[in-house]
N, C-alpha and C positions, 0 to 999 in steps of 0.2 A: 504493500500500500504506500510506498515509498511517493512514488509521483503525485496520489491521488488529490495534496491540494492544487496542484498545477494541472487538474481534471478540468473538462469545460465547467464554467460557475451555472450553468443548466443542468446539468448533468444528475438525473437522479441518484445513479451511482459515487458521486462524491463521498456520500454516507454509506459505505459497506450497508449490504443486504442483510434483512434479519434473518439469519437460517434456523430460529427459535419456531418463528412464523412461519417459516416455507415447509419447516419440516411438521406442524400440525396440519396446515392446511393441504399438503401436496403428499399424498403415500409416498409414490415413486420416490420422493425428494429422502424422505425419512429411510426408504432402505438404504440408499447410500450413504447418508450419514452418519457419525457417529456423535457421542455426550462424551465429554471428559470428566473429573471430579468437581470441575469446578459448574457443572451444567452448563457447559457450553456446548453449542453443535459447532461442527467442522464438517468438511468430505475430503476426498484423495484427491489434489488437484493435479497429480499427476494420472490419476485413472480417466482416461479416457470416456470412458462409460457416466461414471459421474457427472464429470463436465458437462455433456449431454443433456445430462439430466436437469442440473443447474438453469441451464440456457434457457431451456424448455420451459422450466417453471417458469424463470423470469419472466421472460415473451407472456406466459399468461399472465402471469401476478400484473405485473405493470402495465403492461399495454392491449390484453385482451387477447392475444396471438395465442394460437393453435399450431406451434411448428414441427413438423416432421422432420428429426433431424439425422440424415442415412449414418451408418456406421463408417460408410468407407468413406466419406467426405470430412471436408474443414468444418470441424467446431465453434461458429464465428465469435471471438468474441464481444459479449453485447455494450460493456462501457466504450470501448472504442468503436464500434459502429457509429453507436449514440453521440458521440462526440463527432462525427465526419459530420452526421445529418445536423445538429446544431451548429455548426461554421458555414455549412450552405446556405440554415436561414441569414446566420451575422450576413452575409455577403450580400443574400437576395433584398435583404433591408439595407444596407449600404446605397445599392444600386437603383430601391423605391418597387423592390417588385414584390408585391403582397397576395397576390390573387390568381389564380389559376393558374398556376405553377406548373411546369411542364420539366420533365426533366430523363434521363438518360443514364441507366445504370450497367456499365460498360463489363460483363463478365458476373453475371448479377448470381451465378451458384448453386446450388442445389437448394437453398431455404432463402432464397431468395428475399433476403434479411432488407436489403437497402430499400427498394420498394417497397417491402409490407411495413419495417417504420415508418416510411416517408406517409405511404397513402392512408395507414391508421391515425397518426401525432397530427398532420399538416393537412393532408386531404389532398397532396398531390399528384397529380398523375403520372405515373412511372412507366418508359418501357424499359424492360430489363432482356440484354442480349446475351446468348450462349452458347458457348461452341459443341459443348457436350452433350451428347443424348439423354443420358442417365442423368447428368444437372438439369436438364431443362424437364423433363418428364419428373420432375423432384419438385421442382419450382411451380411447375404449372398446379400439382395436386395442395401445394402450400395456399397457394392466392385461389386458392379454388376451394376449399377447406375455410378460410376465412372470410371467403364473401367479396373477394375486392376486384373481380372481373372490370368492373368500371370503371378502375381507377390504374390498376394494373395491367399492361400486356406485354407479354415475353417471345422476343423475339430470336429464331435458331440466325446464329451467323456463321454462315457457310464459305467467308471470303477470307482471303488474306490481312481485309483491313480492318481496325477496330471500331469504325465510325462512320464512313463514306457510304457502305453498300446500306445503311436506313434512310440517303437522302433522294430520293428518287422525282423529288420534286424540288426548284430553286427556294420556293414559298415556305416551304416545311422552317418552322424555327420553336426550338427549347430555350429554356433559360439555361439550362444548366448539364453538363456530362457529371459523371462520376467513376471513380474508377479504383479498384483494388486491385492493383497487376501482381500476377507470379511473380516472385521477388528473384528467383534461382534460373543458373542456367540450367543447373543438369543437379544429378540425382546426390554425387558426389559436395557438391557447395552448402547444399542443402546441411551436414552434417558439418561441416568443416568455418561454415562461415561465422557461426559466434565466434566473438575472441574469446581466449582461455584464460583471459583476465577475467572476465565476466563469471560470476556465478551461475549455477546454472541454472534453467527458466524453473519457476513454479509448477509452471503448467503442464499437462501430458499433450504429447506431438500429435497431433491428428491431421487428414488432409492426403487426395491422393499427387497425383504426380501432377495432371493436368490444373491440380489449384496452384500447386507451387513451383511448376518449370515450366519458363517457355525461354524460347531461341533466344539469346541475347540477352537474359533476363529484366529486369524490372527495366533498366535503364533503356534498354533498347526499346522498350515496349512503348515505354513514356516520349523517346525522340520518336516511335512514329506516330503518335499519338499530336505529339506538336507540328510534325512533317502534315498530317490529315486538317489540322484545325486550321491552319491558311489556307484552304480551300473552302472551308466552312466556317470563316469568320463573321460571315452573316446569318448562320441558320442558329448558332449556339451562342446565348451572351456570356456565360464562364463555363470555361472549361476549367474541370478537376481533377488531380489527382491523387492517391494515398501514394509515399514514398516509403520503403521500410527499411532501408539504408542510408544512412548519414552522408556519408560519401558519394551517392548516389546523385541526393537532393543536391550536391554543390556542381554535381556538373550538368545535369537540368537548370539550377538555375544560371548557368555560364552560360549556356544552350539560351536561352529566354533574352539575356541580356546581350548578348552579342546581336541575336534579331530587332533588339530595339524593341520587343513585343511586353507589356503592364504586367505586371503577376506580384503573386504577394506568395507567401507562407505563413506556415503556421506550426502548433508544435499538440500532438494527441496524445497528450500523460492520462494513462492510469496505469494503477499497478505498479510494476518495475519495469513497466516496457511503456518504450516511447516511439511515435511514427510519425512523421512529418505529411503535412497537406500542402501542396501548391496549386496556387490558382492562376489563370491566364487570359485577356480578354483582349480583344483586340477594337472594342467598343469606348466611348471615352470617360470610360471610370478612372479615376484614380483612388487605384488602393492603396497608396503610400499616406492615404488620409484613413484607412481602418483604425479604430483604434485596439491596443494589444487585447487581450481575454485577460491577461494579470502581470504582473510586473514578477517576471520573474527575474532575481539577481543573480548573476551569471561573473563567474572570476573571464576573463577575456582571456582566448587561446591565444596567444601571439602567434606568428611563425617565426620559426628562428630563421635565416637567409644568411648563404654563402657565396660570395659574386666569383666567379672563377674566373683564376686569375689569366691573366692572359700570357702565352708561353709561344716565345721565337719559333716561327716554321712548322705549327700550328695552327691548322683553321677549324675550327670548331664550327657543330652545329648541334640541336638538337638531339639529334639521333647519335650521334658522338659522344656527346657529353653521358648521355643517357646508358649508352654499352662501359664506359669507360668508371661510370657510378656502379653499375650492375655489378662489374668486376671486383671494384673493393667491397662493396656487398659481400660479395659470395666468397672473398678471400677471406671476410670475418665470420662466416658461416649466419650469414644474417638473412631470412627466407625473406623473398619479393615477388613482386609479382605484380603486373600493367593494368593499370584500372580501364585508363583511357590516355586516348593518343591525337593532338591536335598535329597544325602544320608548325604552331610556336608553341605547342605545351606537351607533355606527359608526366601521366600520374600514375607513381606508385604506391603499392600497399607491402608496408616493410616488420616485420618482425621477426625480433632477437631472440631467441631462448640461453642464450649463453651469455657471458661478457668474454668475447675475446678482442677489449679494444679498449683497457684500463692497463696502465704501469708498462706503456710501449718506449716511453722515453727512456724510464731505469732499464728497462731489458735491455737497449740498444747499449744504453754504457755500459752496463756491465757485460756484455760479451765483446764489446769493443777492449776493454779494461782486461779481461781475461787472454785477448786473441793478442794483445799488447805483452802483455806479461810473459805468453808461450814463445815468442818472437826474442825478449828480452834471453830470456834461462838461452834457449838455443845459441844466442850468438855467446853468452857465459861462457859454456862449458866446453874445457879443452878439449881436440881430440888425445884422447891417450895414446902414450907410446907403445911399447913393447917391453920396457923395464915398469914403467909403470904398472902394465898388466901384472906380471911376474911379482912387484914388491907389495901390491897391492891385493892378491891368492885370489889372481883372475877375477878381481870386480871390478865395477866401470861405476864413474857417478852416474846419475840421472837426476836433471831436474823434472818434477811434478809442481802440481798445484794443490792447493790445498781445501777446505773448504769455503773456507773465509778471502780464497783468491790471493791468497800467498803465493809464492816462488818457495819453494822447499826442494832439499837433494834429500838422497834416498843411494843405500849403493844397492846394488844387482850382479848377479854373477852373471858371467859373461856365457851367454849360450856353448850349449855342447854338439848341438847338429842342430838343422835346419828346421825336424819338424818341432822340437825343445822352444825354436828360437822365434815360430809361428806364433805357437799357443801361449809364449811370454807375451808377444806382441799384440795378441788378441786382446789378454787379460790386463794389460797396462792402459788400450784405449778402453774397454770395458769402466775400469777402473777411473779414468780422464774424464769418461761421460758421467760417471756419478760424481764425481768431486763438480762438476759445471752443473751437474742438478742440483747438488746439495747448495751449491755456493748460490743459484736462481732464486731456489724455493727459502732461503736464509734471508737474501737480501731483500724477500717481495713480502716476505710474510708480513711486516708492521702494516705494508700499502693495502694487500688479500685483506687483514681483516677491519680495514676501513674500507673495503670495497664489498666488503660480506653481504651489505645492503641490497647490490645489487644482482647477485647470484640467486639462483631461484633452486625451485623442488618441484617434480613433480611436471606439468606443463604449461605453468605458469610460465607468462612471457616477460622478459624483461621491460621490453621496450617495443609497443605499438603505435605504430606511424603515419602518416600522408606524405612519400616525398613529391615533391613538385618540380620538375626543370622546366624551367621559359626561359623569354631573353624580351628583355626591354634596350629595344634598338639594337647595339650591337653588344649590349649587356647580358652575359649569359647568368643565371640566379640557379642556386640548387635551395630552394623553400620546403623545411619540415614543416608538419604539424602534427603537435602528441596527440595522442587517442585514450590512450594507457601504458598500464605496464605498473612491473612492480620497482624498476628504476628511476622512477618519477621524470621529469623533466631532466634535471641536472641526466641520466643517462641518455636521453637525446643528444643534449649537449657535447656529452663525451664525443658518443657517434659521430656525429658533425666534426667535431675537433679534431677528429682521426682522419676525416674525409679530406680536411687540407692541409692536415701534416703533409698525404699520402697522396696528391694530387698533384704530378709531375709530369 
């Protein structure tokens, strides 16, 4: 319930549901749930089944709904639904539009959720489009179950585009699209894309493939979704969308701003999950006059930025800059990976699990200091004579090093045959290699355990990122921004620091 005062201030849900009261008046509700000692009720919010159950009540309790919700589909949840449909009204009252409300629910589901609150709450008329057989025969028996034929109708979309193939006349005009796109590309993202900084969700996973993947995911979905609305900037006065990635919304709204096309945002807390709303109109609203939902106070993300520098008989570009980052990237075993790629931009998604990029200056002295030292003792030590052998019962000095990076002698007898004089040689560098670990791990140890902070357990990341390369004019910029991690900033920092040590 972390976000829930930063819930829409309409929001029934702001105030946690009574599950005292769901569970006398709802059977179903009460098998699922359980009393603790203190009589309270609870359910399994990671049981799927439950969830279900939940919804189901709610839709009755509150709003009169009758929802058949299939097993093998997304379990919608209903505070964030209810929170899209109240930013539609903010906007439709922004713009002066009160009455006969026409609108467009883009992917609309098997319970065809957005519709039956819009036409129950508001009295709008919704059509709701769907690619899927089994969602749209789910949908149609929902609005058909509750009476709202008049106000709802569901259309199969059988084309490649999300919006175009409903306008079959110039005249046709909605106030408003909406839209809850597939967030994933593929099956694989789906499991992989929370970071591992994140706790893990509350809630149990429901949803099949067709709710949660499509080609290109969320992002692609939404640039053709703006690619389709300049063709229909006269039939629809805002177009909508839900965002459920962070990183997403910033290059949608790059995408908006480079068109020169009005849009706003917004931000859908409840719970411990938060989803972002962008709107878009190509009509003469100004929505840089909305006012916020609440003031929420916010520490400001800087980016840290690195101008690289510029280096004789090198020409630099983009794409240059960008392999030549990957590189030390991947020399610090740091995982990456291209979010998106302009003609002056690309953005990465960069995460550390290790610190191999703290105490690089001490190492370099200290093997300089060491490689200094071996150079020294050699040119020291005499070659021996032949009486020296003899007075000496066949030993020879030899300098070594020591732990502490000393110059130390040591005598050795002088080998007796070849393979005698192998397995000395083996055991002396053997032995050279651990006196240069021991002397490492000596001289790093006070640094290690003020760097202990940043080392992790488990799969916890150090350090989660946004890197950015542009170039303003003939200025190339390498721009972070943190996200997480358990190195806070300051291990950004580091990262960065290393990047132009090590930039040559």
């Amino acid at each position: 319930m972390a976000m829930n005062k930063y819930m829409h201030p309409r929001n029934v849900y702001k105030d946690p549901p009574n599950f005292n009261k769901l569970a006398t008046t709802y059977p179903e509700f009460a098998g699922v749930s359980r009393m603790d000692v203190t009589g309270k009720i609870s359910i399994d919010f990671k049981d799927p089944h439950s969830l279900r159950i939940l919804t189901a009540c709610l839709l009755k309790s509150d709003f009169n709904l009758c929802v058949s919700i299939p097993e093998d589909r997304l379990v919608p949840t209903l505070p964030l639904r209810l929170n899209y449909i109240l930013w539609l009204e903010d906007l439709l009252d922004f713009i002066g539009r009160m009455d006969s409300i026409c609108g467009i629910d883009i992917g609309t589901g098997a319970c065809a959720i957005y519709p039956l609150l819009a036409a129950r709450k508001n009295e709008w008329h919704m059509i709701g489009t769907e690619t899927d057989d089994e969602s749209l025969k789910k949908a149609k028996e929902n609005v058909e179950n509750n009476k709202l034929q008049n106000l709802i109708s569901l259309s199969k979309n059988t084309t490649k585009f999300t919006l175009k193939y409903l306008f079959t006349e110039e005249k046709q005009q909605y106030d408003f699209c909406m839209c809850n796109p597939p967030f994933y590309v593929n099956i694989q993202e789906v499991w992989e894309s929370r970071s591992p900084a994140r706790p893990p969700p509350k809630n149990g996973f429901t949803g099949s493939p067709q709710e949660l993947i499509t080609e290109g995911g969320e992002l692609q979905f939404c640039r053709q979704m703006i690619e389709e609305s300049k063709k229909l900037k006269d039939n629809i006065l805002i177009f909508t969308t839900m965002v459920g990635h962070k990183y997403n919304l910033k290059e949608i709204v790059m995408d908006l701003k480079a068109e020169g096309i009005m849009h706003c945002t917004t931000e859908f807390c409840q719970g411990r999950v938060t989803r972002w709303g962008v709107a878009w109109t190509y009509q003469n609203y100004d929505f840089t006059k909305l006012a916020p939902l609440y003031d929420k106070t916010r520490k400001k993300n800087n980016l840290i930025t690195f101008e690289v520098p510029k280096i004789p008989d090198q020409k630099y570009t983009i794409d240059r800059i960008t392999e030549k980052l990957k590189l030390l990237l991947e020399g610090l075993k740091i995982e990456n990976k291209m979010i998106s790629k302009r003609r002056n931009e690309v953005c990465l998604d960069m995460i550390a699990f290790t610190n191999t990029w703290s105490n690089q200056r001490r190492k370099r002295r200290l093997m300089k200091r060491i490689d200094d030292e071996v150079k020294k003792a050699k040119l020291s030590v005499p070659e021996p004579s032949n009486n020296d052998s003899t007075e000496n019962n066949d030993k020879l000095k030899e300098s070594k090093i020591d732990t502490r990076g000393n110059v130390i002698e040591v005598l050795i007898a002088e080998p007796q045959n070849t393979e005698l004089s192998q397995s000395n040689q083996q055991s002396e560098r053997d032995s050279a290699d651990t006196s240069i670990s021991s002397s490492e791990q000596s001289s790093n140890k006070s640094v290690m355990q003020k760097d202990k902070s940043l080392h992790i357990c488990g799969h916890n990341p150090l350090s989660h990122a946004i890197i950015k390369v542009h170039c303003k004019g003939d200025i190339f910029l390498i721009s972070m921004e943190y996200l997480n991690g358990t190195a806070g900033k300051e291990g950004l920092h580091q990262i960065l620091q290393f990047i132009k040590n090590n930039w040559k």
